[in-house]
C-alpha positions in Angstrom: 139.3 109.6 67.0 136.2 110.1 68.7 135.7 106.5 70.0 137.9 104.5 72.4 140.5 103.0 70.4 141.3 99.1 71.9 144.3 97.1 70.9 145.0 93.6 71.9 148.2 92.0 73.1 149.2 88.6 73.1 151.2 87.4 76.0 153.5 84.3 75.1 154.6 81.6 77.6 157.8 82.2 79.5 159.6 84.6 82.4 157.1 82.7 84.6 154.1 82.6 82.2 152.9 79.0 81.8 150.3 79.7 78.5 149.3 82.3 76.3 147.1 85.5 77.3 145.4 87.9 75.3 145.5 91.6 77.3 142.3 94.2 76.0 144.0 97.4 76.0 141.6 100.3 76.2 142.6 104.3 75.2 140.2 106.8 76.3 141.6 110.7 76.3 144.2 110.2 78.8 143.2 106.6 80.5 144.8 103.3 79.6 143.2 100.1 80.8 144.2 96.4 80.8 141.6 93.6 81.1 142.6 89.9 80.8 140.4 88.2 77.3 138.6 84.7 78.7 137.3 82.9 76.1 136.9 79.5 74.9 138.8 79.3 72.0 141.9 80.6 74.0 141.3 78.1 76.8 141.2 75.3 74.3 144.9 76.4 72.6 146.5 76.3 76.0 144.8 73.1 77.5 146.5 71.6 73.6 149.8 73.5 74.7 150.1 72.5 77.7 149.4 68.8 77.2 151.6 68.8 74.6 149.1 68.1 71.4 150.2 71.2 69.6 153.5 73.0 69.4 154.0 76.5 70.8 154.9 77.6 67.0 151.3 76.2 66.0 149.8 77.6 69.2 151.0 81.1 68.3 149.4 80.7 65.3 146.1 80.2 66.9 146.3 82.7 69.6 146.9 85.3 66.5 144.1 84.3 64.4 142.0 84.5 67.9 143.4 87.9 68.0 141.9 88.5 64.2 138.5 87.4 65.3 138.7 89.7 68.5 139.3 92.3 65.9 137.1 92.1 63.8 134.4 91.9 66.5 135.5 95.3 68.1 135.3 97.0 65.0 131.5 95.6 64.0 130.7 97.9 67.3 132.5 101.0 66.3 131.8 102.4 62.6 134.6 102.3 60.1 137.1 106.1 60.6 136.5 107.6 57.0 140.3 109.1 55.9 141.4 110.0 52.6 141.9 106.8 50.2 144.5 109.0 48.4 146.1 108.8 52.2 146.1 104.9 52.2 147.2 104.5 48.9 150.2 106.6 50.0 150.6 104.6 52.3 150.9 101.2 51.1 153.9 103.3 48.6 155.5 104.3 51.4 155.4 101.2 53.6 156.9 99.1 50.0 159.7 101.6 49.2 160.7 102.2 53.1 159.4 99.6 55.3 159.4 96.3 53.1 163.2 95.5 52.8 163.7 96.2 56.7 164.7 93.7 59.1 161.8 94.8 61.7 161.1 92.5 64.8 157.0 93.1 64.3 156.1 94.4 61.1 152.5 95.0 62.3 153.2 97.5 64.8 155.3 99.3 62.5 152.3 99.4 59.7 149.9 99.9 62.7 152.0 103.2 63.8 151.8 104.5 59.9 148.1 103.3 59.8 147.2 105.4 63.1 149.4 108.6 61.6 147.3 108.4 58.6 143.8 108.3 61.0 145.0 110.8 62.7 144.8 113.7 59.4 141.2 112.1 58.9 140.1 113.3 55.5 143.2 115.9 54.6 144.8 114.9 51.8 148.6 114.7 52.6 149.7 115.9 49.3 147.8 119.0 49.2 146.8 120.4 52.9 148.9 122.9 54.7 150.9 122.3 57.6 148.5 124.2 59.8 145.4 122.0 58.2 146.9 118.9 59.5 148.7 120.4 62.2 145.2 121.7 63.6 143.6 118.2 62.7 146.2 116.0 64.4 145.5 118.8 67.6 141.7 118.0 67.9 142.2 113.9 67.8 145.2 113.3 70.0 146.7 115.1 72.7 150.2 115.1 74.8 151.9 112.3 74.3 149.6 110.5 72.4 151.0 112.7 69.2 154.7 112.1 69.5 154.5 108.9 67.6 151.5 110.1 65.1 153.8 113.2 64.1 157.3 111.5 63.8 155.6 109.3 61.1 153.5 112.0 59.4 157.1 113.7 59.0 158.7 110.6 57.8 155.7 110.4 55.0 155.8 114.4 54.2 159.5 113.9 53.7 158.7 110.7 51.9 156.6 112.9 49.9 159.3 115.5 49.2 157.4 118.5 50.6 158.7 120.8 52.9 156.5 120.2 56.0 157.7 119.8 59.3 154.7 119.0 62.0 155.3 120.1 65.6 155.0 117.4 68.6 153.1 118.9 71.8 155.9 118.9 74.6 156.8 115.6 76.6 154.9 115.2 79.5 156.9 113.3 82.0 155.1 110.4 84.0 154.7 110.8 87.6 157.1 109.0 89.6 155.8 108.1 93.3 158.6 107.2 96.1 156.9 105.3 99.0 157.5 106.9 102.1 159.7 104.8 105.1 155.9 104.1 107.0 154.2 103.0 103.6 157.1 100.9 102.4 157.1 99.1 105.6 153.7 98.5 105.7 153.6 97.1 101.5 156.7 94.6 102.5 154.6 93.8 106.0 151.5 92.6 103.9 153.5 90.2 102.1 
């Protein structure tokens, strides 16, 4: 994953949130970063939501199909990753016998978690390539926590597979937790 991979997140009305918002999220080695979408197309579903011309089941609608265009956009600038089509083929097996009957909340980020797995191995084939292969692989294009996800999936699949491969995750790295001192909390509740 040489590029920076962006996702985008739609934020529904409610808990204070009058319309919908689409957030860019941006991954780049170990920085994340938020930036609010403004375009027309969503100004033009919330000024209908809003006055009350569309309901918020057909204005979810929208914002998602905005979403699909956003998409498509972003990856016209990067070039398409080139993986194994054995890999996705596997895939699609996998997601029908395991995935299909579940009762999931969002389906797409449980297919987008299996999709980003399988990007992850790059052009290994799954059935064939030894655990260091895609061990070493998964190394080079995602780091810290960043792999915990990829390789609990990949071992879902490799069982799913029935072959006797267990990946190693790198270790946890815990998030830094900052306490405000007496001074500095005084002066962040002063400013308000």
């Amino acid at each position: 994953m040489g590029h920076t991979r962006v996702n985008f997140i739609m934020k529904k009305p409610g808990g204070g949130r009058k319309s919908f918002s689409i957030l860019r999220r941006t991954f780049s080695k170990d920085l994340v970063q938020y930036q609010v979408v403004k375009i027309e197309a969503l100004s033009a579903i919330n000024k209908a939501y809003l006055s009350g011309l569309q309901q918020y089941s057909e204005c979810e609608v929208s914002v998602r199909e905005v979403i699909k265009r956003l998409y498509a956009e972003e990856n016209r600038k990067y070039p398409a990753q080139v993986y194994n089509s054995q890999n996705r083929q596997l895939l699609e097996k996998y997601w029908k016998a395991e995935y299909v009957s579940r009762d999931l909340v969002d389906s797409c980020s449980a297919k987008n978690d299996l999709k980003r797995a399988i990007e992850a191995v790059g052009s290994l084939s799954l059935y064939s390539s030894s655990k260091e292969e895609i061990q070493n692989q998964i190394s080079k294009s995602l780091k810290g926590n960043q792999q915990r996800r990829v390789v609990s999936r990949l071992n879902q699949i490799l069982k799913f597979l029935g072959r006797d491969i267990k990946l190693r995750k790198d270790k946890s790295v815990p998030h830094e937790i900052r306490h405000l001192s007496l001074s500095e909390f005084y002066s962040v509740t002063l400013a308000l």
